[in-house]
Each structure stands twice: as structure tokens, then as C-alpha cells.
C-alpha positions as CSV (number, residue, x, y, z in Angstrom):
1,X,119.4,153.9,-66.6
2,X,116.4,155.9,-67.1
3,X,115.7,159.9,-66.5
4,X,113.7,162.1,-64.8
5,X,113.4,165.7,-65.1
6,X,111.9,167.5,-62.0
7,X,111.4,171.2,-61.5
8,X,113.3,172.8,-58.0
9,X,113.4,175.9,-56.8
10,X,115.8,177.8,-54.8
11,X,116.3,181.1,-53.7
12,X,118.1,183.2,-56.2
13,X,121.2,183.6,-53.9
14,X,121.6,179.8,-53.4
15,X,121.1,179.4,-56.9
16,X,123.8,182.1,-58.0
17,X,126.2,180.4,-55.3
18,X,125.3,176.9,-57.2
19,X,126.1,178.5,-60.2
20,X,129.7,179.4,-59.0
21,X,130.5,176.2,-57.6
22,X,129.3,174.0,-60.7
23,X,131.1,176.5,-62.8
24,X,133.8,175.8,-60.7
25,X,134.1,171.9,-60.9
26,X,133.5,172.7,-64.3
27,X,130.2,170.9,-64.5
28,X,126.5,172.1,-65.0
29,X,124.1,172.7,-62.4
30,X,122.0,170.3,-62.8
31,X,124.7,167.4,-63.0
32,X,125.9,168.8,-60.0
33,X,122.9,168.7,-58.5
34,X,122.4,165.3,-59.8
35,X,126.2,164.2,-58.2
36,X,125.3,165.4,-54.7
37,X,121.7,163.7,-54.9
38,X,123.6,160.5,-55.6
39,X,126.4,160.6,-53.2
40,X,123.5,161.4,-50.3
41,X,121.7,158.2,-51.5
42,X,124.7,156.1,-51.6
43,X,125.5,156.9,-47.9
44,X,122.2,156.3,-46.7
45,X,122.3,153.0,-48.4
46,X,125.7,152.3,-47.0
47,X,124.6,153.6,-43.4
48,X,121.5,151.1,-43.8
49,X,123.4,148.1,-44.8
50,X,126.1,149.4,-41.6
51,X,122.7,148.9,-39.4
52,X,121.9,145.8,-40.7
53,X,124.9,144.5,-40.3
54,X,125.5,145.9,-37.1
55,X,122.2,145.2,-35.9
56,X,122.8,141.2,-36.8
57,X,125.4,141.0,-34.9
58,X,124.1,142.2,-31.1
59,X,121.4,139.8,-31.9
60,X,124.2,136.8,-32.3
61,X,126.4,138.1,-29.2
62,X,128.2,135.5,-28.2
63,X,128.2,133.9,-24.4
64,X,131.1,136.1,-22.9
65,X,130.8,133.2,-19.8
66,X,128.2,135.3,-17.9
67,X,125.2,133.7,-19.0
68,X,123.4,136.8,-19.1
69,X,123.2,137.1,-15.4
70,X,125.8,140.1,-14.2
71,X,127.3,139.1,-10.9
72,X,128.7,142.7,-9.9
73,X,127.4,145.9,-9.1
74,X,128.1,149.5,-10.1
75,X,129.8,149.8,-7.0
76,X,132.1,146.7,-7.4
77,X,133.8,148.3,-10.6
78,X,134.2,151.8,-9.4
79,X,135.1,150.7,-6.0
80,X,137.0,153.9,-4.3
């Protein structure tokens, strides 16, 4: 895999608080950093492929015996 270096900047309180957590997983900042970036992307990948997935399917719903015509009202259903 290649590497990139990029240049961020953060307010110095965020960063000192960064500091104290990556010190505290034992890890550096930016491989920290560099875990949470990759975490994000794999969940927007895996919340993409959800979509797709889910999306695929509402376009393959299958004939519940209605024919896509509803025969009852609002009022039918909630009859009081």
C-alpha cells in the first residue's frame, strides 16, 4: 500500500487532547489519526454497499397478491 503525508491542523487544545488519547492506546498521533480515518471509510463503504443492497431489493419487491392496486383505505385499518 502506498503513503501519503498531508499537513492538518488543529487547535492546540484538540491536539493536546489527541496527544492524551494516542498516548493512551499507546499509539502515535498520527497512526491514530490514520486508524480513525480508516474505520470512517470502512463504514461509509459498508453503509454504501447496505444501500445497494437494500436499494436492489425494493426494486425486486415481490407481488404480495395486491397487484399494486391497494383495495383499503386509511379509514378501513384504523376503523374506531
Amino acid at each position: 500500500m502506498e503513503y501519503q503525508n498531508i499537513t492538518l491542523s488543529l487547535p492546540k487544545d484538540v491536539l493536546l487532547k489527541v496527544k492524551h488519547i494516542a498516548v493512551e492506546k499507546q499509539i502515535s498521533v498520527s497512526g491514530l489519526l490514520a486508524r480513525t480515518l480508516e474505520d470512517m471509510v470502512r463504514k461509509e463503504d459498508s453503509y454504501k454497499k447496505a444501500r445497494q443492497r437494500h436499494m436492489a431489493i425494493l426494486s425486486n419487491v415481490p407481488n404480495l397478491g395486491t397487484n399494486g392496486s391497494i383495495s383499503w383505505s386509511r379509514g378501513d385499518i384504523h376503523e374506531r
